[in-house]
C-alpha distance (Angstrom), angle and dihedral (degrees) to the residues before:
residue distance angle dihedral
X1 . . .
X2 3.79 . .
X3 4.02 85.6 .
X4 3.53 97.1 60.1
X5 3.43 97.8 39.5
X6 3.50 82.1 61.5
X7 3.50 98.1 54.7
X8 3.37 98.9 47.1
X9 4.09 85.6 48.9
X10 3.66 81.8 58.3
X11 3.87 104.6 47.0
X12 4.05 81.9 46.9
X13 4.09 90.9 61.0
X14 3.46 90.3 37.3
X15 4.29 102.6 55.2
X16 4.20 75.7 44.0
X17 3.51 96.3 61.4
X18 3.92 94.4 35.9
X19 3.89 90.9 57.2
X20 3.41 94.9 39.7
X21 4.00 109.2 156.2
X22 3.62 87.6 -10.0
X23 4.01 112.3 86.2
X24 3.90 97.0 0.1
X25 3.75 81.2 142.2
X26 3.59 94.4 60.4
X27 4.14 97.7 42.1
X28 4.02 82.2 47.5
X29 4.15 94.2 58.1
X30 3.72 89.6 35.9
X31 4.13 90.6 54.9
């Protein structure tokens, strides 16, 4: 369990620095 939450913790801060500046409005309604 602790694994994947990892992952996922990952692929989060990962699509957040690949949109950077670009669809902050989107990342903001999906949080």
């Amino acid at each position: 369990m602790l694994i994947i939450q990892r992952v996922l913790l990952l692929n989060h801060l990962h699509l957040f620095n690949r949109v950077e500046g670009t669809d902050n409005g989107i990342l903001r309604i999906n949080r």
